[in-house]
C-alpha positions, 0 to 999 in steps of 0.5 A: 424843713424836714421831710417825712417819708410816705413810704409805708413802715415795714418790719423785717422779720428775722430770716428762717433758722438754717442747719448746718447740714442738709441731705443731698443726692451725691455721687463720689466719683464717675459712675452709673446711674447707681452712683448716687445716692442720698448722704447728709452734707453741709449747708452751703454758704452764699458770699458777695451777690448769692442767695440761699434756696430752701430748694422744693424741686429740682430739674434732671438734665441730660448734662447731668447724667453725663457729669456723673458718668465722667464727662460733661463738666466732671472735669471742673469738680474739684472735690468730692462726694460731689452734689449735681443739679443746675435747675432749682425751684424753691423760696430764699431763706438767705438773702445779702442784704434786706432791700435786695430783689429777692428778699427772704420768703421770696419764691424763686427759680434759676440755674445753681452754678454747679460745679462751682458750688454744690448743686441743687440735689439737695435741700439748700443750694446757694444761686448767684443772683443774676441766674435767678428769678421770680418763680411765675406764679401759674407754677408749682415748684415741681413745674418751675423746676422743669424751666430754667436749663432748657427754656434758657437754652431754647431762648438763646437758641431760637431767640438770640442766635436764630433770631425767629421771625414771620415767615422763617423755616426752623427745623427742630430736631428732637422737639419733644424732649426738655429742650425742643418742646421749648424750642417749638413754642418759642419758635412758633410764638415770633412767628417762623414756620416750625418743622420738627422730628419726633417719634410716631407718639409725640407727633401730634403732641408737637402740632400741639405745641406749634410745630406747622409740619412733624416728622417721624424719624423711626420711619421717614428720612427727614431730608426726603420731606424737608427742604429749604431751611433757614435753620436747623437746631440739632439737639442729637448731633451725629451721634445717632444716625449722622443726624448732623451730616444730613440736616446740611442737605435740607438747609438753604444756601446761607442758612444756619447750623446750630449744633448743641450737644457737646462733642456729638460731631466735632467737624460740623464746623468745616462740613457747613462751610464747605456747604455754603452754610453758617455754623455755631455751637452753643452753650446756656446762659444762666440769665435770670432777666430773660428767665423773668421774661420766660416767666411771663411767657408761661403766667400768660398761657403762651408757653407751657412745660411739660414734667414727664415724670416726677422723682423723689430725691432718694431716687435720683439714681432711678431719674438718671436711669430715665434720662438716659434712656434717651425717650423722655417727653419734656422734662424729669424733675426731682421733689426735695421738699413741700415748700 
């Protein structure tokens, strides 16, 4: 007996011409934010499991301006004009095979894997699978680009390392920038009780967002109204005001330090022992199933991004130049293409 299929036929179409070169914001070593600047390079290549993205935007991240400056991850480039950008939004022109989860045509959003391969200040970038997903419809590309670095960041933060509940106390630092106005709305969204620091103009913004108490730091010590914490994400670190040191003073015994920026207090691990407190460093996961979940969370209303200011790729230096100025409310986008 033979058994015909009832799925319906489909016809592929043959994938979108690719040229062999692309422009892109590059910089040729370590650097200012005047470093970079706009050169035509090659296309990238995807191999095994990789797909290649017409890129439409691209997120700007305070990882980024580090790299260029020589620190961050400048000590994994290997070779040079080097093309930055971990955040990417755009549609697949390249997929490895015709059933694959993100076929052609498909519109996209994720983290490139930078420095491994050219970033996503560029045209066309090449994304492993696994960091991708689909981009939530809700969004333009502009938006979704603002996403990934700093959702993913704040969902392994608050969501897999605090573990937010009903009842908790978290204390963010720095809510409003990329990161902690994800952190906040997360935070809130399972429930804990959000406590987070800003300047007098975010304030009422962070209530906005979820944030049960505000705090400004430009005029009151936080340790003075704050107490009983059950966690602390520190997104400053004691590089400015000791940040770091003074968060112990408002966590409870067995609470818990989440440091994040690299470097910004290489002893918080002893100081919070000593304390009676637990400590972790941390470092973003580019997983595209929880950016799927992410993802839903924004279609839904229940999270949202915010884009602070949108930059066209010929003025990457002008966007670095803005992140390092250290006041940005969300996040600074790049606007490559009108995919």
């Amino acid at each position: 007996m033979r058994f015909r299929s009832t799925r319906p036929e489909t016809t592929l179409e043959a994938p979108p011409a690719v040229p062999e070169t692309m422009r892109a914001a590059v910089f040729d070593g370590p650097g200012t934010a005047d470093a970079l600047h706009v050169s035509e390079v090659a296309v990238p290549t995807p191999v095994l499991s990789e797909v290649l993205i017409r890129v439409a935007a691209a997120g700007v991240n305070p990882i980024d301006a580090k790299t260029r400056a020589g620190r961050g991850m400048s000590g994994a480039i290997d070779s040079w004009p080097a093309v930055l950008g971990l955040d990417v939004s755009g549609v697949v022109v390249r997929a490895p095979f015709d059933a694959h989860p993100f076929p052609v045509g498909t519109e996209v959003y994720g983290m490139a894997a930078f420095p491994r391969t050219p970033g996503a200040y560029a045209e066309y970038v090449v994304v492993p699978t696994l960091s991708l997903a689909r981009k939530p419809s809700s969004l333009s590309h502009v938006e979704a680009a603002g996403v990934p670095v700093a959702a993913l960041t704040a969902w392994g933060l608050v969501v897999e390392t605090a573990r937010a509940h009903q009842g908790q106390r978290i204390l963010v630092h720095a809510g409003s920038g990329g990161v902690g106005h994800f952190a906040v709305q997360f935070a809130a969204y399972f429930g804990a009780h959000v406590i987070a620091t800003g300047s007098a103009h975010n304030l009422e913004w962070l209530r906005e967002l979820g944030a049960a108490e505000v705090v400004d730091y430009t005029s009151t010590r936080f340790e003075d109204v704050v107490s009983d914490v059950d966690v602390v994400i520190d997104l400053i670190g004691n590089v400015s005001h000791d940040t770091g040191t003074r968060s112990l003073d408002v966590i409870r015994p067995g609470g818990m330090l989440i440091e994040v920026p690299t470097g910004a207090w290489p002893g918080f691990r002893e100081a919070a022992a000593a304390r009676g407190i637990r400590s972790t460093d941390y470092k973003t996961i580019p997983d595209g199933a929880a950016l799927a979940t992410i993802g839903r969370l924004l279609d839904s209303g229940a999270v949202r991004v915010f884009i602070d200011r949108v930059f066209d790729l010929d003025e990457a230096a002008t966007a670095h130049a803005e992140i390092e100025r250290g006041h940005t409310r969300g996040k600074i986008v790049l606007h490559v293409s009108d995919d």
